[in-house]
MOPAC internal coordinates of N, CA, C and O (Angstrom, degrees):
PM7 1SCF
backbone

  N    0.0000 0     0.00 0     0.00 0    0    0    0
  C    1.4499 1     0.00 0     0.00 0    1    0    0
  C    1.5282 1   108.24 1     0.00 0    2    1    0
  O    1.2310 1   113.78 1   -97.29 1    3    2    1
  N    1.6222 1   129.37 1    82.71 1    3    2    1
  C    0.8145 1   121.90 1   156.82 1    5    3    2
  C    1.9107 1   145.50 1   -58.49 1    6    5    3
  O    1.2310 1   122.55 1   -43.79 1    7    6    5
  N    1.4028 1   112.72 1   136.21 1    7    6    5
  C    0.8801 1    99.28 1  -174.77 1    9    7    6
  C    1.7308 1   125.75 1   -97.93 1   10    9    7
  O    1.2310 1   131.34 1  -129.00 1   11   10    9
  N    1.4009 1    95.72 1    51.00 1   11   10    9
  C    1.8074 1   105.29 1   170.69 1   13   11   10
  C    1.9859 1   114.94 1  -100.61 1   14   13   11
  O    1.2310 1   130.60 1   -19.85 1   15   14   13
  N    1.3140 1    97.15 1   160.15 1   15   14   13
  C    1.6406 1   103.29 1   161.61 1   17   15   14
  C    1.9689 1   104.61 1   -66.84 1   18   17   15
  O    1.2310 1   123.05 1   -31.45 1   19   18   17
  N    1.0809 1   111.76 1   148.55 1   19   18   17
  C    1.3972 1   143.23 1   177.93 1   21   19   18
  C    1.6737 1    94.55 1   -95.40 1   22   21   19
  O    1.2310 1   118.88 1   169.18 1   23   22   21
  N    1.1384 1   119.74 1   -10.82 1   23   22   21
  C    1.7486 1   111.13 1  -169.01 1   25   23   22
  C    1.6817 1    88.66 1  -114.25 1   26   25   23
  O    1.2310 1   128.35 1    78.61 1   27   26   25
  N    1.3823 1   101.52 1  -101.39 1   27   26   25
  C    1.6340 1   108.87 1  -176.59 1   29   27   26
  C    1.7869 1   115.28 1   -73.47 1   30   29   27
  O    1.2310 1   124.32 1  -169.53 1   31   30   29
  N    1.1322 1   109.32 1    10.47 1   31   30   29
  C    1.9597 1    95.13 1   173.01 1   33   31   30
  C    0.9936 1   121.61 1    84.85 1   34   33   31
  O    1.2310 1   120.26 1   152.14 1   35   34   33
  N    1.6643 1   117.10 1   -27.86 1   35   34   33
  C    1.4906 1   109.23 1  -177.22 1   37   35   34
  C    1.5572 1   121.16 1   -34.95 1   38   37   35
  O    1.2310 1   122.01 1   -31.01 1   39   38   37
  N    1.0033 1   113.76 1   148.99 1   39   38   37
  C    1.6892 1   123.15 1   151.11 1   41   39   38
  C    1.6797 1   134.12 1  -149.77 1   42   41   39
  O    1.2310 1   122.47 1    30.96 1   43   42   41
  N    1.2960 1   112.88 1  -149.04 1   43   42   41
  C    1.6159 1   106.64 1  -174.92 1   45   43   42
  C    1.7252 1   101.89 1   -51.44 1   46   45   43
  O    1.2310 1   127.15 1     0.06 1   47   46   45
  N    1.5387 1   103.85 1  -179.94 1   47   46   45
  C    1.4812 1   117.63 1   167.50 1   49   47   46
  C    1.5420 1    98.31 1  -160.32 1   50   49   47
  O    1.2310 1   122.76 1   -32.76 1   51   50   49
  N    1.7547 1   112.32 1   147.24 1   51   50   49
  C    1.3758 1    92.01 1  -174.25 1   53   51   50
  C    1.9448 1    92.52 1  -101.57 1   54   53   51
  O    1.2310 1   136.83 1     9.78 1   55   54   53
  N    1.4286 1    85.02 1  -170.22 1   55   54   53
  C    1.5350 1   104.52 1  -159.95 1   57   55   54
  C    1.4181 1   102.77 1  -157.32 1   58   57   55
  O    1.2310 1   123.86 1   -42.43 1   59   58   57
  N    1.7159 1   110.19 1   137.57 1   59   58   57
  C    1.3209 1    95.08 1   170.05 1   61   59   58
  C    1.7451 1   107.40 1  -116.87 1   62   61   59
  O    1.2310 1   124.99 1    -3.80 1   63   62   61
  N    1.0099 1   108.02 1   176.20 1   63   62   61
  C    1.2682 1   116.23 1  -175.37 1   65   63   62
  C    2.0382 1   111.37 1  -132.49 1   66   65   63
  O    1.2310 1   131.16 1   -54.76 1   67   66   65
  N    1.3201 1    96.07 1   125.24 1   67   66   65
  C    1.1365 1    99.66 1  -162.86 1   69   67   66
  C    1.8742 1   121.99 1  -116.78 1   70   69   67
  O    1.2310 1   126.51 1   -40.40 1   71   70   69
  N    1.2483 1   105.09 1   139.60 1   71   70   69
  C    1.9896 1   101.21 1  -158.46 1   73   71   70
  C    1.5080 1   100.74 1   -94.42 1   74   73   71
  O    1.2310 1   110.93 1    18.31 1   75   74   73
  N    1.2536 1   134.67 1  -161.69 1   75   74   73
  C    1.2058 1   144.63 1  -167.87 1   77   75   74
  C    1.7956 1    88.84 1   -86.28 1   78   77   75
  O    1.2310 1   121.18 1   110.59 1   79   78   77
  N    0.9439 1   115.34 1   -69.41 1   79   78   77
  C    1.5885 1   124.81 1   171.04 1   81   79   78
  C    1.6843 1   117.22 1    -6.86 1   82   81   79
  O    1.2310 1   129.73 1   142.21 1   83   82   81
  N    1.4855 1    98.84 1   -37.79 1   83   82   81
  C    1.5245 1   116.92 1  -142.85 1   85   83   82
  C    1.2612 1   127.67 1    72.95 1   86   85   83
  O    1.2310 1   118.79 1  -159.00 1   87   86   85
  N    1.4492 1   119.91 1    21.00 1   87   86   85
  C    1.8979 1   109.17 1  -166.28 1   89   87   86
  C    1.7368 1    86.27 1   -79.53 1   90   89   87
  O    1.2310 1   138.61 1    -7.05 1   91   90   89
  N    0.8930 1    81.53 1   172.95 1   91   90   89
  C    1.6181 1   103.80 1   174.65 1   93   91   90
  C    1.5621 1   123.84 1  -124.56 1   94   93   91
  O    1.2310 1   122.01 1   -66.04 1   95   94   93
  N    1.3027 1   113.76 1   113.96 1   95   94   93
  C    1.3341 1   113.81 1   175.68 1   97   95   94
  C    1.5097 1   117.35 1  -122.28 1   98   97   95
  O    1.2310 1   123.75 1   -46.76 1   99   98   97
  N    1.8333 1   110.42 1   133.24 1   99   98   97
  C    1.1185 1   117.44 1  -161.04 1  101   99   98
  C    1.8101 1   115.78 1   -82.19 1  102  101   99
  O    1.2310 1   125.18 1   -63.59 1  103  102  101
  N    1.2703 1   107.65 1   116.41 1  103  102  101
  C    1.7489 1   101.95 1   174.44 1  105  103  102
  C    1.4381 1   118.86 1  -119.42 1  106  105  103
  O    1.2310 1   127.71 1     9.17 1  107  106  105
  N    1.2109 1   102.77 1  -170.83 1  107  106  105
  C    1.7072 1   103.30 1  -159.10 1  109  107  106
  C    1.8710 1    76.98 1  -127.19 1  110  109  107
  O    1.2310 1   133.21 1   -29.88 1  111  110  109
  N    1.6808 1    92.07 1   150.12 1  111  110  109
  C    1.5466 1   110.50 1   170.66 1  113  111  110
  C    1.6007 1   102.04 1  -131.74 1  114  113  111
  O    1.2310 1   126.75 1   -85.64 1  115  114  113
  N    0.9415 1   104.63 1    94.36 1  115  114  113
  C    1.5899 1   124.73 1   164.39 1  117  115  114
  C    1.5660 1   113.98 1   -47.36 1  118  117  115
  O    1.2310 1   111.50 1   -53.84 1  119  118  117
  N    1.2968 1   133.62 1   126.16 1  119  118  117
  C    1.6660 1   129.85 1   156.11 1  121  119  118
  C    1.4245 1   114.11 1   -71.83 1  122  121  119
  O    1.2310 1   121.66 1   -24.67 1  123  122  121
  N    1.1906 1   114.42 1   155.33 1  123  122  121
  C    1.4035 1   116.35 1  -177.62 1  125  123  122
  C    1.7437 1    99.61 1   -81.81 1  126  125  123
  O    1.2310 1   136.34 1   -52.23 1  127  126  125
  N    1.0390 1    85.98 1   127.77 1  127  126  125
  C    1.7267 1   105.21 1   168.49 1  129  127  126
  C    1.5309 1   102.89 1  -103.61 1  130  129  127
  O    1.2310 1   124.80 1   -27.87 1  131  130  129
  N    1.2513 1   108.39 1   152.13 1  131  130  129
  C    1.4004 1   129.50 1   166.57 1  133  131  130
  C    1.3063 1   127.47 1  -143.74 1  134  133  131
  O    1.2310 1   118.14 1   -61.86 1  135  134  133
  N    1.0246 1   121.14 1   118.14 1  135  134  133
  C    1.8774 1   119.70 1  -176.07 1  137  135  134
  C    1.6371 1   114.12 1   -70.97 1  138  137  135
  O    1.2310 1   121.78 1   -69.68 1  139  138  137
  N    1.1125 1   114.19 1   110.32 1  139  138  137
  C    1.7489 1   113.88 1   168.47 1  141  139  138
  C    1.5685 1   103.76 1  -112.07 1  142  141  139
  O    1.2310 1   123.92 1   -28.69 1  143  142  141
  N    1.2307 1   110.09 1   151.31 1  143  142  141
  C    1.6622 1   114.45 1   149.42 1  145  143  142
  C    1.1514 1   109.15 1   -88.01 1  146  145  143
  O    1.2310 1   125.67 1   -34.00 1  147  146  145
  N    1.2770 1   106.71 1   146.00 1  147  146  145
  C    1.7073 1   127.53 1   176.52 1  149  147  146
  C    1.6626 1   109.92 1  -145.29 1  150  149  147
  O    1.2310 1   134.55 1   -59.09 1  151  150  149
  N    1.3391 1    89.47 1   120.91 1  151  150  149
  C    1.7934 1    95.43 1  -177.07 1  153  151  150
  C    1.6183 1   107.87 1    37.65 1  154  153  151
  O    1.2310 1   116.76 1  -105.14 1  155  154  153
  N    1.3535 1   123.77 1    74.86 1  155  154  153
  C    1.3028 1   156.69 1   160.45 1  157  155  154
  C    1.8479 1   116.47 1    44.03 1  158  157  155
  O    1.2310 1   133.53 1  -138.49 1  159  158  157
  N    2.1696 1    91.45 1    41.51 1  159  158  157
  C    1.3381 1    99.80 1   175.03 1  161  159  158
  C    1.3847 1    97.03 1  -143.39 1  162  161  159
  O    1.2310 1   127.32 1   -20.08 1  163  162  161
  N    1.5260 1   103.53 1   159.92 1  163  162  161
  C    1.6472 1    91.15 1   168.22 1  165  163  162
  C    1.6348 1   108.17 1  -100.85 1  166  165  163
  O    1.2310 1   128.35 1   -22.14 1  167  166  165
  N    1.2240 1   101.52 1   157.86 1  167  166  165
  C    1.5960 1   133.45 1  -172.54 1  169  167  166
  C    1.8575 1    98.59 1  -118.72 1  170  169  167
  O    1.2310 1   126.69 1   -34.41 1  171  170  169
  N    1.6459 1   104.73 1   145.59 1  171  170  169
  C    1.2697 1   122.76 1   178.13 1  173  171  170
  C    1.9637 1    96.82 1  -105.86 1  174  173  171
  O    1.2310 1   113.15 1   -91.87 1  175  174  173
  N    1.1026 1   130.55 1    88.13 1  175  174  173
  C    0.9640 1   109.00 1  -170.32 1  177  175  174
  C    1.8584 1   113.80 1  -116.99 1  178  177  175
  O    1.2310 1   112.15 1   -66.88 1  179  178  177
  N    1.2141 1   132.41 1   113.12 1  179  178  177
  C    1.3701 1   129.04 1   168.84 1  181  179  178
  C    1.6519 1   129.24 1   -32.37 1  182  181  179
  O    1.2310 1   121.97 1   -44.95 1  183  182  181
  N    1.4553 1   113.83 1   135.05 1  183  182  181
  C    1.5294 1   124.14 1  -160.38 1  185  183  182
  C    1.5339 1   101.77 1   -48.98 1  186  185  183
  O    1.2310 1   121.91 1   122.05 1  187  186  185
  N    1.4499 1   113.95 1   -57.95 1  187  186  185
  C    1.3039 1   125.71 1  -175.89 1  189  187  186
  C    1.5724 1   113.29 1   -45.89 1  190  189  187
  O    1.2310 1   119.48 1   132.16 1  191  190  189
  N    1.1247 1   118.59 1   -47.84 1  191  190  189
  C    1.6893 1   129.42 1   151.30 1  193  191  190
  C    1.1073 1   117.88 1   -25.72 1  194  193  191
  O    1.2310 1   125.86 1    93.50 1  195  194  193
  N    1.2710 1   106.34 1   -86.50 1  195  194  193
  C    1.6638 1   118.88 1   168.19 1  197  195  194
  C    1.2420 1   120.14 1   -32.44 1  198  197  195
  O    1.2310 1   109.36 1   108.26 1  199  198  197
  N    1.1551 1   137.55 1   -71.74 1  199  198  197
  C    1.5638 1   150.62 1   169.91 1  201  199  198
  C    1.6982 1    94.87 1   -37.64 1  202  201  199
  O    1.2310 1   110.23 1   135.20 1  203  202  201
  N    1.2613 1   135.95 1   -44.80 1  203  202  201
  C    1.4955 1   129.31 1   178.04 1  205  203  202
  C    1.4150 1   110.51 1   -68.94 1  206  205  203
  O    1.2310 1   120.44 1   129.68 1  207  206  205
  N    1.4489 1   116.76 1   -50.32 1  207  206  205
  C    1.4924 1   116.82 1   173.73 1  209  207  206
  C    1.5674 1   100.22 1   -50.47 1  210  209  207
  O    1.2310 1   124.04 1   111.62 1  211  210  209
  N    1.2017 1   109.85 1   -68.38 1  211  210  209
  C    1.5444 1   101.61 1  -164.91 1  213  211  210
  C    1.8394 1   133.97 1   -76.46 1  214  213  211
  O    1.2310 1   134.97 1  -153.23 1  215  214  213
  N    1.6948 1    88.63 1    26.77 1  215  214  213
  C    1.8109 1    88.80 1  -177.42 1  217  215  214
  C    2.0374 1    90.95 1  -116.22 1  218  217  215
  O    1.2310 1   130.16 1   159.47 1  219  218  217
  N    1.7689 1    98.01 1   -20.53 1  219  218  217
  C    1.8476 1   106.05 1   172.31 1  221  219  218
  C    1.5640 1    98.58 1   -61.25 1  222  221  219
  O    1.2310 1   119.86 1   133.95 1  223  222  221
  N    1.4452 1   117.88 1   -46.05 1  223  222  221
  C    1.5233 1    97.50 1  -138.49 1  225  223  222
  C    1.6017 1    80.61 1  -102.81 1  226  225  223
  O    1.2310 1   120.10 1   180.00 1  227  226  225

């Protein structure tokens, strides 16, 4: 179960997150995925995607 868009590719990016200390801890920033069917399959497709499909059609 990957976590990329099926349209444009996007996927994770890391990120760090940082304490008063300064340590640094490494995280993951996930894109929003969303499941649609399209022509009688489902698609993993990203918000930013979506919002483009739906300002074309």
């Amino acid at each position: 179960m990957s976590k990329t868009c099926n349209i444009c590719g996007r996927g994770s990016t890391k990120d760090a997150s940082r304490s008063h200390a300064n340590n640094k801890t490494i995280k993951r920033q996930y894109v929003n995925l969303q499941t649609k069917k399209v022509q009688g399959g489902k698609i993993k497709i990203c918000t930013r995607c979506l919002k483009t499909i739906n300002q074309t059609a």
